[in-house]
N, C-alpha and C positions, 0 to 999 in steps of 0.2 A: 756595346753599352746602350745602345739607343733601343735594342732587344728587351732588357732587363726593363730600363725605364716605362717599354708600354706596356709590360706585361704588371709592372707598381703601380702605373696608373690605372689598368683594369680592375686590379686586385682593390684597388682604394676605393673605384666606382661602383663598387660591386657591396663592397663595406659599410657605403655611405649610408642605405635604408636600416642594414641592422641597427650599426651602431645609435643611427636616427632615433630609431624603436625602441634600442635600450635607454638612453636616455627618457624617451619621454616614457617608460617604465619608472624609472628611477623616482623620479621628477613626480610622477602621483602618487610614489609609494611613499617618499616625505613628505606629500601636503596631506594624505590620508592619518601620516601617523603625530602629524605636530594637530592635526583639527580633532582627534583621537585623544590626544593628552593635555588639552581644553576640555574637557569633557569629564574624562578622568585623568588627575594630576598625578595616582599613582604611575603614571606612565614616565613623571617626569621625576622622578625617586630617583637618585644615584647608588651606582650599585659596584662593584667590585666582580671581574670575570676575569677567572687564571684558567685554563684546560689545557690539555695536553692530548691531541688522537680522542679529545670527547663528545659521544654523542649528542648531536644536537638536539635531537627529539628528547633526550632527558634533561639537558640545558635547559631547553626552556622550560619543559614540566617545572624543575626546580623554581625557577623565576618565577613564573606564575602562580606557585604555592605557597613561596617569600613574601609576596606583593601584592596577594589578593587579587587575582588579575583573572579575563577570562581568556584564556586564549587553549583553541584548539589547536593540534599538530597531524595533518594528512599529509606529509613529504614522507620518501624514503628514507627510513628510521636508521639505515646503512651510514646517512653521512656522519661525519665527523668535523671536528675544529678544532684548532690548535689558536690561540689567543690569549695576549693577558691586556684588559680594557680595565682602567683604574678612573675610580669615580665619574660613571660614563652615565649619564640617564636612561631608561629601561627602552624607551623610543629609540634613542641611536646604535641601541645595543642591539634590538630589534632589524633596525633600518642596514647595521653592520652584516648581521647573519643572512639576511635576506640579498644583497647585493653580493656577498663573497659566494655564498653557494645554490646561485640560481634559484632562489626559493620567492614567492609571492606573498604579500598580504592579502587576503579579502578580507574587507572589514565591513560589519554590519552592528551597527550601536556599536553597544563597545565591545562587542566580541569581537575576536581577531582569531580568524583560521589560516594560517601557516597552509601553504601547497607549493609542488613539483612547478616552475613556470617553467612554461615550454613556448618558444618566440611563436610566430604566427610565422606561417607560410610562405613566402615572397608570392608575390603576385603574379601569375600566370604572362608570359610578354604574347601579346596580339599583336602582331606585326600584318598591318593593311597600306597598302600605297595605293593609290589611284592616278592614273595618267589622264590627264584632263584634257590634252589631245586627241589622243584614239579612246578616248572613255572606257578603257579596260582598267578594272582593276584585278590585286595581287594579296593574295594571302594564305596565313600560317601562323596558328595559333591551335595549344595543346589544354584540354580541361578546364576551360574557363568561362566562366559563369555567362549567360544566354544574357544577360542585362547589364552587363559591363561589355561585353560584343558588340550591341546596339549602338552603346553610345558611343565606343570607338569606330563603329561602323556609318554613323551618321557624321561623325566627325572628317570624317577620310574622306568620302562620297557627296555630302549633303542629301543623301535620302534616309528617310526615317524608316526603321527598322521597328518595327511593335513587336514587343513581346507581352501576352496577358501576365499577370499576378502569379498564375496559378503554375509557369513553367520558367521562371523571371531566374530561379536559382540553380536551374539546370546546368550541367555541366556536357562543353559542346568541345567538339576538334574537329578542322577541318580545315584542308591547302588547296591550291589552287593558284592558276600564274594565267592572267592578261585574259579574263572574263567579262563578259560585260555583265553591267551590275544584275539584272535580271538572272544572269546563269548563276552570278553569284551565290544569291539568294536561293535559288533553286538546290544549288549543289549545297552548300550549308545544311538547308532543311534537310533532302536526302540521304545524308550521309549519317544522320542523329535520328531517324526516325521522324520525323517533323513534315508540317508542308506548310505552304506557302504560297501567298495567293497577292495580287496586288490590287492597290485601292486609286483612289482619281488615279490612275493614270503614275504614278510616280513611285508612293508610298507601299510599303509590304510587310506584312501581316505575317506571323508563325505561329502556330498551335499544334497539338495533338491530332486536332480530327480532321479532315478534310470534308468540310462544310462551307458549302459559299451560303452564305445569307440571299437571302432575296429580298427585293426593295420590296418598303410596305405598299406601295401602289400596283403593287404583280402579284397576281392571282397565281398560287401554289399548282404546281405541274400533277402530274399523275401520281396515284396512289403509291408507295413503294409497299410491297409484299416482301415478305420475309418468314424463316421458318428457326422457330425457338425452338433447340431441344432442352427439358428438363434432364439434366446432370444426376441429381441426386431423391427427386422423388419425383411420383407418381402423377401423372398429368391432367389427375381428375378431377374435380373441386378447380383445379387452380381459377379457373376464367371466375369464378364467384368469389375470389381472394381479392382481384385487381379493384379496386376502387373504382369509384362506377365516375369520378371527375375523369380519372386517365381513359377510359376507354369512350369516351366521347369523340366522336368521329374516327375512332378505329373501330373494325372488326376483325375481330377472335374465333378462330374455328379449333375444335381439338382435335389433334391426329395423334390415335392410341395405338396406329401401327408402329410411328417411330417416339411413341412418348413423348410430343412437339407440340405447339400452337403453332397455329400459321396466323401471323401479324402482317394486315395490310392498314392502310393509310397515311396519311400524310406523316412525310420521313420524321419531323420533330415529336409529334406525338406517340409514331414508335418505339422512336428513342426513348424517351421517359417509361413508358412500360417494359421495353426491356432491363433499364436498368431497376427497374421495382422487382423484376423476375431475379436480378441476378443478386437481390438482398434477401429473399425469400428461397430461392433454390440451395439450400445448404440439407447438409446430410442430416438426417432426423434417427435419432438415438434409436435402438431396439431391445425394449426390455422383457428377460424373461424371469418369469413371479415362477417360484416355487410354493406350493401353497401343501400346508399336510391339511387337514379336516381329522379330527378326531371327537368322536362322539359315545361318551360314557354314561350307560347307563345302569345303577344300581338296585334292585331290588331284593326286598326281604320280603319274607313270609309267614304269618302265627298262623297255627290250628289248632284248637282245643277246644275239648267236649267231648262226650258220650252219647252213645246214638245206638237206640235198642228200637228193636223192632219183630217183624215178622216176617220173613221170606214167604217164598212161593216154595223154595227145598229144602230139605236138611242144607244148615248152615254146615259149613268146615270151619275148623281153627286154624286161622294162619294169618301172617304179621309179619313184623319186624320190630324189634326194640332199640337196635342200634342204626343209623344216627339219630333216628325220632323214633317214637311211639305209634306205632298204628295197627293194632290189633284188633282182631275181628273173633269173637269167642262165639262156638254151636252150642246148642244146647246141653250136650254130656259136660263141656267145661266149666257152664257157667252154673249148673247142677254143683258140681260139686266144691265148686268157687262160694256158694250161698250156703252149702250145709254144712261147711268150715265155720261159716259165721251165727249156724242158727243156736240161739240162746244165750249169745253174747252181746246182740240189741233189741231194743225197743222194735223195730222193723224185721220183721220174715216175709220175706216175699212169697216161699217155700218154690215147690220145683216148676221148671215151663217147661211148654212144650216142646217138641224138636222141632221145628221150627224157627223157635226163637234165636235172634240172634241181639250180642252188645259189640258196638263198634268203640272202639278207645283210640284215640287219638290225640298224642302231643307230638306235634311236630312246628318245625320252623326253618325255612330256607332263604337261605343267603344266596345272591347272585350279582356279579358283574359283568357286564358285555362292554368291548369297548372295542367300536367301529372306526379304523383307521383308511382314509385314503389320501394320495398323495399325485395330483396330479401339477401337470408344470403348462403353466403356458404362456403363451408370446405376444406380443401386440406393439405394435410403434408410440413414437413418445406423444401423447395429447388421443389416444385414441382406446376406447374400451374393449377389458377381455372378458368375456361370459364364460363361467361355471355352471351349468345344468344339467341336474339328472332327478327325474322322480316317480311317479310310480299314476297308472291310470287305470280307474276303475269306474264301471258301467253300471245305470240303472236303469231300471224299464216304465217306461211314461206310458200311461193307454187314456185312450181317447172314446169315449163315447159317439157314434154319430147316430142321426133317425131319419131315415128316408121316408118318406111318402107322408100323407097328412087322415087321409081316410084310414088307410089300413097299414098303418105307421111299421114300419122294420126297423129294427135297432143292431148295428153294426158297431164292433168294438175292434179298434189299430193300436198296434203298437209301437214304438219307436225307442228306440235304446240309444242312451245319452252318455255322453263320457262327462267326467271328472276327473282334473287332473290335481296330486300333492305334490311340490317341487321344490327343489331346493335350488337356488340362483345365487350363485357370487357375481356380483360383478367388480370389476379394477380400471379404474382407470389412473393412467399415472402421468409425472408431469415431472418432467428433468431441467432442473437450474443450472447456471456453466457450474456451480461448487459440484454439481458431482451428488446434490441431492433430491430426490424422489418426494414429492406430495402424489399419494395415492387418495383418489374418493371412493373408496368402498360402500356397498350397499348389499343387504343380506336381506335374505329373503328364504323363511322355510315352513313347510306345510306339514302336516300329518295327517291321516285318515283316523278319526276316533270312532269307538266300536258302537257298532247298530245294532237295533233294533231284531233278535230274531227272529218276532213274527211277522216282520215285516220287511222279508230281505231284500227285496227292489226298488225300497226307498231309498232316495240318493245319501249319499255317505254325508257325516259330518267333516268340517277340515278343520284344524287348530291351524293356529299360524302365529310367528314368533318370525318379527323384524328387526334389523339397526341400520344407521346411515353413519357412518363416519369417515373424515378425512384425518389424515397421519402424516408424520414427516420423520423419513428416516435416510441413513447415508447409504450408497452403495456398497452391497452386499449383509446389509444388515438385517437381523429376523424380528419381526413383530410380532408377539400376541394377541390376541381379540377373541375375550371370554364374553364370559356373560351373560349367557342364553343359557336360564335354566328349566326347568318342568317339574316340580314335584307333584307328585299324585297319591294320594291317601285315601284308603278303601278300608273301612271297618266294617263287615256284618256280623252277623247272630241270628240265631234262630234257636226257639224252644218254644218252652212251655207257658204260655202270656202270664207274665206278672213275675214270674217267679225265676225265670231268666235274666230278669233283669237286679238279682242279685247278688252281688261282686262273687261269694262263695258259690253259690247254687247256679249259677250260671253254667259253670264249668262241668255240671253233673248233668243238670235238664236242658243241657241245651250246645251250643256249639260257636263257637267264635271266632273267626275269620280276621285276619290284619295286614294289610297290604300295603308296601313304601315304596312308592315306585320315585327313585330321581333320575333324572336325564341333563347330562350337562354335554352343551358344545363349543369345541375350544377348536381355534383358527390358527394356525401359521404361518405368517407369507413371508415371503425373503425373496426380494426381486433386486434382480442383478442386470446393471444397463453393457451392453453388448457392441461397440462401437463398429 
């Protein structure tokens, strides 16, 4: 009997924090919802509730749709209820649902969202005794918070346990039987990754790092040296990254054997530049641009007129009529080409000599070239990729000298100079965490235009046609960039002065040339980030 009884009285000791708990649940979930129905009165609307096995989360939907009411519903939609509540106000009908099936108010104005309540945890037991005799202490305690330790450990002992802010909510375990307090402390720290260090004389300290401070009147010990490896890039540039406040009485050397700085100076100042390293050393994207180049250029061609003359030998007849006109008529042809016509006009030329020749020409050509290439390249993220290829061509520079003054010699040097026409893309590009690309692009293209040919050593002419733009596109996406065009139009003529230059007779006395030359170039880049 006396078995039964202590094992009731455990069970009820045990019961006393829940039920505690639930109570004072209960207890603000009625002063929540009576200060709720001051507020809004439809809360205190009398209502009528019969179910049978029915959902609550539709229960109330309904209610709150009757009554104009705001209430959300986040429980498992699973539960059910069985109740018939007659002329009951909307609040206790509320207050009834939430206390039978474990469910919560949170209330904010006047919404009210319905949730799962789930009790709190019981409290972790720390169990510390201290013999104040032989000044050993005793303990055992599992997961429980580093600042609820302290002050059950300053309670037991009378010595103060510090714990900073920044580790206050950590979660610690650790036993131990008849230590004195100093082991205690130590084994504590130990065992959780911690140290621990003591202060006048009594007091003890726990942190992360193991740093003794130094009094402000003591001059800082020797330099510590130390050796950073860069993880994720390249160890070049970095010492021109570090802000020139942190590197004040440290020095930086770079070792590109092992990709490392080597950091000496006073230990606190290290510290901070390393951790500035360890915010900057992250994996830097690599992105590869496919770029086509396509360059179209179109020309067409007129020729018309007639062109007679005299050779140096008997001309021959010979031509082509199909796809243009370009015949060239000797003299027996053009004989008997004229005595067809003689006494049918006002003009006889009558017969020439062999000799003579008529050149006829209608013709006209069409042409399209279109110069594709496609090359791919690669560069890290914030750093630029150059495109160049172009074409160099040489002129000759000469130089006059005159040696002597009486009986003066004149010497002539040469020196042969380049010129170069080039085409240069460049990309640089710039990766956001969404994942998209700002590229600054800049173009750059040259051409040799045609010289002089009585005077082939002079240096070439260049055309040049530029753009600068920046773009923003998402990964793997392709851009175009048009826009560079060239048209070039060449009319001549030649004949006879005056009389060529009229629109009929032009085509007879003379000859007429038409040139359309367009050039168009078109860009495609599609850069793709490579992790």
């Amino acid at each position: 009997m006396r078995r039964i009884f202590l094992i009731f009285t455990v069970l009820f000791v045990i019961g006393l924090p829940v039920r505690a708990e639930e109570e004072s649940r209960e207890k603000m979930l009625r002063v929540g919802l009576d200060e709720l129905a001051v507020r809004d009165t439809a809360y205190n609307q009398k209502i009528d509730v019969s179910v049978t096995n029915f959902s609550i989360a539709e229960l109330v939907k309904g209610i709150a749709i009757a009554n104009d009411l705001s209430i959300d519903v986040d429980f498992d939609r699973k539960k059910t209820i069985t109740c018939n509540l007659i002329q009951q106000p909307v609040k206790d009908v509320l207050y009834f649902i939430c206390t039978e099936k474990n469910i919560n108010a949170e209330i904010v104005g006047n919404i009210v969202t319905l949730v799962d309540y789930t009790p709190p945890l019981p409290a972790p037991v720390v169990d510390i005794v201290y013999d104040r005799d032989s000044s050993k202490v005793s303990f055992d305690f599992s997961a429980c918070r580093l600042d609820t330790l302290s002050r059950r450990f300053a309670s037991a002992t009378d010595v103060n346990l510090v714990v900073p802010n920044s580790i206050a909510d950590r979660e610690v375990s650790a036993f131990g039987r008849d230590m004195s307090v100093g082991e205690a402390v130590q084994t504590i720290a130990m065992v959780n990754g911690l140290y621990a260090r003591q202060e006048n004389g009594r007091d003890w300290i726990l942190s992360k790092e193991n740093r003794v401070p130094q009094p402000a009147n003591q001059q800082p010990s020797g330099p510590v040296v130390s050796v950073y490896p860069m993880k994720y890039r390249t160890v070049d540039k970095v010492v021109d990254i570090i802000p020139a406040e942190l590197k004040q009485g440290v020095e930086i050397k770079t070792f590109h054997d092992l990709n490392s700085l080597v950091i000496s100076g006073e230990g606190v100042r290290c510290d901070r530049i390393t951790a500035f390293l360890d915010e900057i050393d992250k994996s830097v994207p690599l992105i590869s641009i496919d770029v086509i180049i396509v360059d179209a250029t179109t020309n067409n061609s007129q020729t018309i007129g007639l062109g007679v003359g005299i050779g140096s030998s008997d001309a021959q007849t010979r031509g082509t009529a199909s796809p243009g006109l370009d015949v060239t008529l000797n003299a027996e042809s053009l004989n008997r080409i004229l005595a067809s016509f003689s006494g049918l006009g006002s003009i006889n030329l009558g017969p020439v000599t062999s000799l003579f020749y008529a050149d006829l020409q209608l013709l006209e050509e069409a042409g399209k070239i279109v110069l594709r290439s496609t090359p791919r390249l690669s560069t890290l993220n914030g750093h630029k990729a150059t495109l160049k290829s172009g074409e160099v061509k040489y002129y000759k520079e000469s130089q006059v000298n005159i040696i002597g003054t009486q009986n003066p010699l004149q010497s002539e040097s040469y020196l042969w100079k380049n010129v170069e026409a080039s085409f240069v893309l460049n990309i640089t590009p710039h990766v956001s965490q969404d994942s998209t690309i700002t590229m600054d692009i800049s173009l750059s293209q040259d051409e040799f235009t045609t010289t002089d040919d009585d005077d082939k050593y002079a240096p070439p002419g260049i055309s040049k046609r530029s753009f600068t733009s920046i773009i923003k596109v998402k990964d793997g996406e392709m851009v175009l960039l048009g826009g560079i065009e060239k048209n070039l139009k060449d009319n001549t003529s030649k004949g006879l002065p005056y009389v060529a230059r009229v629109p009929v007779l032009r085509s007879i006395f003379g000859k007429t040339r038409k040139v359309k030359t367009d050039s168009r170039l078109n860009i495609f880049i599609k850069p793709t980030i490579i992790q």
